[in-house]
MARKOLDO-483561 format. One record per residue (C-alpha): chain; residue number from 1; z, x negated, y; residue in three letters. Coordinates in Angstrom, 3 decimals. Layout:
<recs>
{"A",NUM,{Z,X,Y},"ALA"};
...
</recs>
This chain:
<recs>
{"A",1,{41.280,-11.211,-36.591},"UNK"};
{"A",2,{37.694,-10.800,-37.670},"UNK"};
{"A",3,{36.962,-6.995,-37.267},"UNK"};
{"A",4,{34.100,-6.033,-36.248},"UNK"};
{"A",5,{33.995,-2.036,-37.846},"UNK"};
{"A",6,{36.789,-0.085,-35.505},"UNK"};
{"A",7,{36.881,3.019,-33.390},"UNK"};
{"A",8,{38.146,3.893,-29.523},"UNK"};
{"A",9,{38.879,7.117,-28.531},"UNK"};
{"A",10,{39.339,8.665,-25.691},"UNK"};
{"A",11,{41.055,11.899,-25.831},"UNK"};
{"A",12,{40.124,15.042,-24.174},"UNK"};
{"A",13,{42.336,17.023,-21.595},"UNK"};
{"A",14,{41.391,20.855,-22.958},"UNK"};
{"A",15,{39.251,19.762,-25.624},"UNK"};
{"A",16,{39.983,22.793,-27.698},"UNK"};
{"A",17,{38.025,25.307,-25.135},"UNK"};
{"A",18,{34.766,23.969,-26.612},"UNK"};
{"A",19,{32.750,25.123,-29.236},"UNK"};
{"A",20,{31.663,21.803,-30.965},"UNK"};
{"A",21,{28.808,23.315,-31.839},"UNK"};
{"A",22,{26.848,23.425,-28.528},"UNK"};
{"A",23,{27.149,19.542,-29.012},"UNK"};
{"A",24,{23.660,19.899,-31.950},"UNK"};
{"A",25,{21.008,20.495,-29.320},"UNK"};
{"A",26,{22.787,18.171,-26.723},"UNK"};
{"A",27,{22.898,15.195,-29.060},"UNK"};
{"A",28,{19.399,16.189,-29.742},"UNK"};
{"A",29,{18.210,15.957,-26.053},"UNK"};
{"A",30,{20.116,12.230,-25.888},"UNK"};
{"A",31,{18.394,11.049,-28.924},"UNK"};
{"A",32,{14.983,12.381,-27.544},"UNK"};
{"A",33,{15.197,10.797,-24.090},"UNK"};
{"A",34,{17.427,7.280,-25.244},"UNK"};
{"A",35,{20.218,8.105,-23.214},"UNK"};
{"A",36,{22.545,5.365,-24.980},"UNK"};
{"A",37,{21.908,1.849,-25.501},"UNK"};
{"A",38,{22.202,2.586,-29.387},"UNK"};
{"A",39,{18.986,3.006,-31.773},"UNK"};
{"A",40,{20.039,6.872,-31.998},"UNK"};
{"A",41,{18.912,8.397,-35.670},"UNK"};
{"A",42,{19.967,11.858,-36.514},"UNK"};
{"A",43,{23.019,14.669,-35.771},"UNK"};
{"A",44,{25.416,15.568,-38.536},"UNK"};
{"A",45,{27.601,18.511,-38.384},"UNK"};
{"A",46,{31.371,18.160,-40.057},"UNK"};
{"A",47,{32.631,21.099,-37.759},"UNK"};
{"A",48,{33.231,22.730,-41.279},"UNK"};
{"A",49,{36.060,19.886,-41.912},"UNK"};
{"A",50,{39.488,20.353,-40.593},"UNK"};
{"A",51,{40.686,17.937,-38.234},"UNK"};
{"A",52,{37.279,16.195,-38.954},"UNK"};
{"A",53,{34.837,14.027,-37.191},"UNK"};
{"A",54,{32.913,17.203,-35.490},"UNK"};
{"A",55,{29.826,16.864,-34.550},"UNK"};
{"A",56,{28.298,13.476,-35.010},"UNK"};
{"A",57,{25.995,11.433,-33.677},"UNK"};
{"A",58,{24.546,8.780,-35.828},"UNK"};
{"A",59,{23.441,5.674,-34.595},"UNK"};
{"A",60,{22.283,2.369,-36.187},"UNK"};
{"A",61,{25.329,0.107,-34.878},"UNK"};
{"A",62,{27.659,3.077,-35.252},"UNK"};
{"A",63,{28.505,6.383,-34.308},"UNK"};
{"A",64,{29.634,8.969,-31.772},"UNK"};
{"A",65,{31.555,12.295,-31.978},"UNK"};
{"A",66,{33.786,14.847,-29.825},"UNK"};
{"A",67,{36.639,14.072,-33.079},"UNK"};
{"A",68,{38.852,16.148,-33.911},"UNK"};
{"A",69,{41.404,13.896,-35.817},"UNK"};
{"A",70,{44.614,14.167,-35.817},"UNK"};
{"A",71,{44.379,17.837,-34.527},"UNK"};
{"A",72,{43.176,16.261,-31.207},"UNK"};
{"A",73,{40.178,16.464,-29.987},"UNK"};
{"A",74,{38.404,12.822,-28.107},"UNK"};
{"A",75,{35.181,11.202,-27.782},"UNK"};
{"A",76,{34.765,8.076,-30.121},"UNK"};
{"A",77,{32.663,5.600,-30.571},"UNK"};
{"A",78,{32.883,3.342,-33.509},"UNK"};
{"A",79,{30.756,0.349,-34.801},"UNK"};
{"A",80,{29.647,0.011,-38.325},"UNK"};
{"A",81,{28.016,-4.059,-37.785},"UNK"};
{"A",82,{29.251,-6.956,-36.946},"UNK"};
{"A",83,{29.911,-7.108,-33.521},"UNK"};
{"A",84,{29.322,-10.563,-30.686},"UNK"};
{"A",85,{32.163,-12.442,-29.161},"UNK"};
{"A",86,{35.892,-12.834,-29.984},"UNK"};
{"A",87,{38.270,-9.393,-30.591},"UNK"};
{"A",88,{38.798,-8.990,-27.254},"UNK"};
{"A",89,{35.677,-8.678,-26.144},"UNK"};
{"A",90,{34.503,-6.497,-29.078},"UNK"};
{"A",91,{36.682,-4.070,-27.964},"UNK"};
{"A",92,{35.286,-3.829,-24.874},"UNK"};
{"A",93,{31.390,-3.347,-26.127},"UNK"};
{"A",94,{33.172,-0.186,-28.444},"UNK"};
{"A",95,{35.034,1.291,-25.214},"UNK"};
{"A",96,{31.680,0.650,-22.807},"UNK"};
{"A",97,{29.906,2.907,-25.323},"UNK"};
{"A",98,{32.881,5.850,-25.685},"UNK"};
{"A",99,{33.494,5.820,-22.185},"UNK"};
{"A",100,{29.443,6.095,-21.588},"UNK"};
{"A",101,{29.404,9.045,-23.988},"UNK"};
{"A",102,{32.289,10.710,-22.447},"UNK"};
{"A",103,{30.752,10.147,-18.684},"UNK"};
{"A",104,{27.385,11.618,-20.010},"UNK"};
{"A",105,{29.438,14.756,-21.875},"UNK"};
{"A",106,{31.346,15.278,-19.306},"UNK"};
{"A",107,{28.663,15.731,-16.892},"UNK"};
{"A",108,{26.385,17.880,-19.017},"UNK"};
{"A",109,{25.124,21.006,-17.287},"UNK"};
{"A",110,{24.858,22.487,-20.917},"UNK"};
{"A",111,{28.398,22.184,-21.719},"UNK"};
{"A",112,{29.290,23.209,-17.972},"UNK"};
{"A",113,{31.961,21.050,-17.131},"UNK"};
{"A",114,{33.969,21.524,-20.838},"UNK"};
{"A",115,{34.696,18.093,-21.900},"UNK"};
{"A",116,{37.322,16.041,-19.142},"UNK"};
{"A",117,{38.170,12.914,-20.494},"UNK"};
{"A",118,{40.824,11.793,-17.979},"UNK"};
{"A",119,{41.047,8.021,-18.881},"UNK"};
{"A",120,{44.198,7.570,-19.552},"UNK"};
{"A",121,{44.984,8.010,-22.988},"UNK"};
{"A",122,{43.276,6.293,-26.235},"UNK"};
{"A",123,{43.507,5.294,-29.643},"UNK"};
{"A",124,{41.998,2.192,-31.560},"UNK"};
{"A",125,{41.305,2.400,-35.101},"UNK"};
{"A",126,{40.185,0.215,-37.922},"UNK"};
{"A",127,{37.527,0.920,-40.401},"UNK"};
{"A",128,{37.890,-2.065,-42.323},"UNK"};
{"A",129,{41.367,-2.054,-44.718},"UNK"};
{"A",130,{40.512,-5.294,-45.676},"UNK"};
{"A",131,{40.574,-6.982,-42.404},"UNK"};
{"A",132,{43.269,-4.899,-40.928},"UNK"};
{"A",133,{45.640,-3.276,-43.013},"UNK"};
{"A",134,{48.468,-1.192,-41.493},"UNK"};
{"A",135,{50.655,-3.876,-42.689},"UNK"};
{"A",136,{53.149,-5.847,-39.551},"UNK"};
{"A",137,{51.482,-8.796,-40.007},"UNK"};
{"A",138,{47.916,-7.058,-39.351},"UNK"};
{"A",139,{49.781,-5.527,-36.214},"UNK"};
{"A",140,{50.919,-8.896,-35.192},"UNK"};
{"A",141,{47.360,-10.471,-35.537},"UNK"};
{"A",142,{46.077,-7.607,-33.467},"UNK"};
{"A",143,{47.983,-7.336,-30.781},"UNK"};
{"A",144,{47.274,-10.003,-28.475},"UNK"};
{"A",145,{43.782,-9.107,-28.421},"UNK"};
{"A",146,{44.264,-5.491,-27.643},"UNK"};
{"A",147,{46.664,-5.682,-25.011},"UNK"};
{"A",148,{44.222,-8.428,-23.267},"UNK"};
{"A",149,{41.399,-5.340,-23.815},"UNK"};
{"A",150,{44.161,-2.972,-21.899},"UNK"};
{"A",151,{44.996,-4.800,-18.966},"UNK"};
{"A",152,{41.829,-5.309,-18.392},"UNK"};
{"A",153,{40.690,-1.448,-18.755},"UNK"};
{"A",154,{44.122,-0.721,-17.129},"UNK"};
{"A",155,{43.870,-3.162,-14.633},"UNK"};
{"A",156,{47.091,-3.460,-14.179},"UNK"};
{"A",157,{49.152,-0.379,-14.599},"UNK"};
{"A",158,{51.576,0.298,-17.074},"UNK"};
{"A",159,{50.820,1.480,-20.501},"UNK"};
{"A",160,{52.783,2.525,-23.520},"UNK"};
{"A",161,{51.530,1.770,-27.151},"UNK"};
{"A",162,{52.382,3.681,-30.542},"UNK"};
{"A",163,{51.674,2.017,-33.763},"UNK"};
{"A",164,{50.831,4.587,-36.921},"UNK"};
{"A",165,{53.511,3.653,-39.521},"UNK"};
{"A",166,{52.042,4.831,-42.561},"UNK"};
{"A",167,{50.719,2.153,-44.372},"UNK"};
{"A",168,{48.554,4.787,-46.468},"UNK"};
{"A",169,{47.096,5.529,-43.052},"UNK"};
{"A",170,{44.301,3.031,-41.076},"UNK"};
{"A",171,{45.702,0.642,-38.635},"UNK"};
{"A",172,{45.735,2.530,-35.599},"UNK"};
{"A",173,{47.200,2.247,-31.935},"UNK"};
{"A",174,{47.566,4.756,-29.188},"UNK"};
{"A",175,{47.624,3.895,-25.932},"UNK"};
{"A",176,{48.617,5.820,-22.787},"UNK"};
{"A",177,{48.651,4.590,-19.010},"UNK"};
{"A",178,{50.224,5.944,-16.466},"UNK"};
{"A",179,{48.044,8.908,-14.353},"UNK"};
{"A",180,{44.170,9.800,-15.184},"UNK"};
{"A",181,{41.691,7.119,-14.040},"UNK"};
{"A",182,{38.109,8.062,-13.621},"UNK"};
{"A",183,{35.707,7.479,-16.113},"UNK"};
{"A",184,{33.394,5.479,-14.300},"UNK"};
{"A",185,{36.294,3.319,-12.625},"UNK"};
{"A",186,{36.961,2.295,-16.158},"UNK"};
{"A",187,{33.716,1.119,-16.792},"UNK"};
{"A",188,{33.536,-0.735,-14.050},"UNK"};
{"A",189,{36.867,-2.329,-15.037},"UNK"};
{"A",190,{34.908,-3.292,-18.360},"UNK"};
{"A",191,{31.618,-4.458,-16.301},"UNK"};
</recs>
């Protein structure tokens, strides 16, 4: 499968207990001092959409947010360019940079200790309906590649996956391991 434009996202234990807003002058502060690998452009605010992005932060090879999809609240990172290396490995450049903004939210004295990611509990998505339907055969093609991504974030430990089965919906995949892992274990795991 050639995708290169998907989403991870790591959802947020008591993500609700934040005011999305306080995100504007932090994304602000990251873009001012480089504090992600990403050419960082510009903030956009979709709090005003339901179950919506949030805030965003705009980068040239994709994007970040605290999303609020699905009624759930997560840090994502998704690319918008085509990506190096085979599917596996593209996964793990898109969960190094959610995991890196969910480390650095987590630990911002502005948002005093708010956002806890615990690690154990994601979703991929796909951006591109051409390349990856949510058709079987799309599932099929995909699969190999992202449980290879999950044992390696995993390392091991068991992990249950659930398929979206609307076909009107984007190929997506949650995954959920067994007990919170630390967010800086898991990159680590994903050197």
């Amino acid at each position: 499968m050639d995708l290169h434009k998907f989403g991870i996202k790591f959802f947020a234990a008591d993500g609700a207990d934040i005011d999305i807003l306080k995100l504007i002058p932090v994304y602000h502060r990251w873009i001012q001092s480089n504090a992600l690998e990403d050419l960082l452009i510009d903030v956009a605010d979709y709090s005003h959409v339901p179950t919506g992005p949030g805030v965003m932060l705009i980068a040239h090879e994709g994007n970040y947010a605290l999303d609020e999809t699905g009624r759930e609240r997560g840090v994502v990172y998704y690319s918008k360019h085509k990506l190096p290396g085979e599917l596996p490995e593209r996964l793990v450049q898109v969960a190094r940079k959610a995991l890196k903004a969910a480390e650095l939210l987590s630990e911002d004295a502005e948002l005093d200790g708010a956002v806890k990611v615990p690690g154990n509990r994601l979703e991929f998505f796909a951006n591109d309906r051409l390349v990856a339907p949510n058709t079987d055969a799309a599932y099929a093609e995909l699969e190999p590649a992202l449980k290879a991504f999950l044992d390696r974030l995993y390392a091991g430990a068991r992990y249950t996956l659930a398929r979206e089965s609307d076909p009107k919906e984007r190929l997506s995949v949650r995954a959920q391991a067994e007990g919170d892992v630390a967010l800086e274990t898991l990159l680590a795991r994903l050197g």
